[in-house]
N, C-alpha and C positions, 0 to 999 in steps of 0.2 A: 642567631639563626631563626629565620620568619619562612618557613615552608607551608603551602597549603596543599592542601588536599582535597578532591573535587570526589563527590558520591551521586549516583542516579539513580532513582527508581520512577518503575510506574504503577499507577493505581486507576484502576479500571471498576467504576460501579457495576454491581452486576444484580442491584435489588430492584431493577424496574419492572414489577408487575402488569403493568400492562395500562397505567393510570398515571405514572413518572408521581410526582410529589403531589397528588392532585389535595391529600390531606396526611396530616402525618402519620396516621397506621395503614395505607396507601402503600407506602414504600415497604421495601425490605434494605435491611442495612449491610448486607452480604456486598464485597469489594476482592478483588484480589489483587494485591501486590508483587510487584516483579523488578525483578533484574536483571541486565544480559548475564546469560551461564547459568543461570541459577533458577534450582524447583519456585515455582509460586508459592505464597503463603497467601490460603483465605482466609477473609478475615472477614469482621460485621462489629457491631457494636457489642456491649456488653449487655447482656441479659435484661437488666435493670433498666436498657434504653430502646427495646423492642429488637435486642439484637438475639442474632445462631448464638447458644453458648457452646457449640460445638467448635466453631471459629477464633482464631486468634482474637481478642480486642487491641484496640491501640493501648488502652491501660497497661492491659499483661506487655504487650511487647516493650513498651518504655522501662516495666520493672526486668525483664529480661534483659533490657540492652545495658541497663545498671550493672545488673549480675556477671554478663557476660565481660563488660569492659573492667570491672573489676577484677575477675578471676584471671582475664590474660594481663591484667597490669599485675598484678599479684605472680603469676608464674614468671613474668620476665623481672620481678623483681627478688625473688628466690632464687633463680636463674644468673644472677647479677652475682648475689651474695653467696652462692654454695650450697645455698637449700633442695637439695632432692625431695620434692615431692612424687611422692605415688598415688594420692587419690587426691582429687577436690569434686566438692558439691555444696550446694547453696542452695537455702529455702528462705527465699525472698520477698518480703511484704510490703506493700506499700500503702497509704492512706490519700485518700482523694476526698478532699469536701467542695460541695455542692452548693451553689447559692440561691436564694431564693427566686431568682432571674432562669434559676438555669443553667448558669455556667459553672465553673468551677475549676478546682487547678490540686494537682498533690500536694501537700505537706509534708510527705515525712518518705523515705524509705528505710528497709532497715536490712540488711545483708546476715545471712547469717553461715556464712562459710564455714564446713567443717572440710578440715585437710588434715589428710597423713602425710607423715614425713620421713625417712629414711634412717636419721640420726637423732635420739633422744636427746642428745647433747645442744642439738639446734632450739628448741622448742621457744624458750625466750625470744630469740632472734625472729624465727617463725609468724610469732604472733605479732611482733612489731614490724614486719614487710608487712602485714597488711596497712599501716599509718603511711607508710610509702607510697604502696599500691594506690590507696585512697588520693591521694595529689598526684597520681599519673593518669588518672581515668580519664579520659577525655569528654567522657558522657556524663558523670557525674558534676566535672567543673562546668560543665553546659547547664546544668539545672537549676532554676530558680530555688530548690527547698533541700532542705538536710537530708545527705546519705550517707547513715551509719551503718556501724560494723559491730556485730558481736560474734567474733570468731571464737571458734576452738579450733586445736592442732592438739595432735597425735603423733606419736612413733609406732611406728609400722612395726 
């Protein structure tokens, strides 16, 4: 089975002072992105690159979209197996190195899901749907660098 799947958005600057790029502290990095149906999310660069740290960065949203593709591959695959879960949450960190040019790319993320589960009895099981989860994620087999898991679970 070979299905694709097609996504849209738009991204709309919105940092033009009044000077467009005329030098680089000139701009503001403020943008907001969009969807049909859906709230906008503003966003700007990260602090560190003259950005709002009030605003989403592209940084955090890439370690979100990790986190997020993980935790629904992870519930449909508890979901699969008999796992009742009642809570999940993740504190998510990622490392970005910088090169002397200027650019730069992540190296590492690292997930760290804590879930309740319904059945103490499941718990071994539990923790190994996340090794599942991990080779369902769509976002993660997208990424050039490692994204690990150091899970805990719980009975509820």
């Amino acid at each position: 089975m070979n299905l694709e799947h097609h996504y849209a958005v738009g991204l709309e600057w919105t940092g033009n002072r009044g000077a467009g790029t005329e030098s680089y502290r000139a701009y503001g990095r403020d943008h907001t992105v969009t969807a049909q149906g859906k709230p906008s999310i503003n966003g700007s660069a990260d602090r560190t690159f003259h950005g709002d740290a009030d605003r989403w960065n592209p940084e955090e949203m890439l370690l979100a979209a990790l986190s997020q593709c993980h935790m629904l591959s992870y519930l449909h695959v508890a979901a699969s197996r008999g796992i009742v879960v009642t809570d999940y949450r993740d504190s998510a960190v990622g490392t970005m190195k910088q090169g002397a040019d200027g650019g730069g790319q992540f190296v590492s993320a690292v997930l760290h899901p804590a879930v309740t589960i319904a059945d103490p009895a499941q718990l071994d099981d539990a923790i190994d749907a996340h090794r599942e989860a991990s080779k369902k994620c769509f976002i993660a087999a997208s990424v050039n660098f490692p994204v690990t898991h150091e899970p805990t679970v719980e009975a509820a």
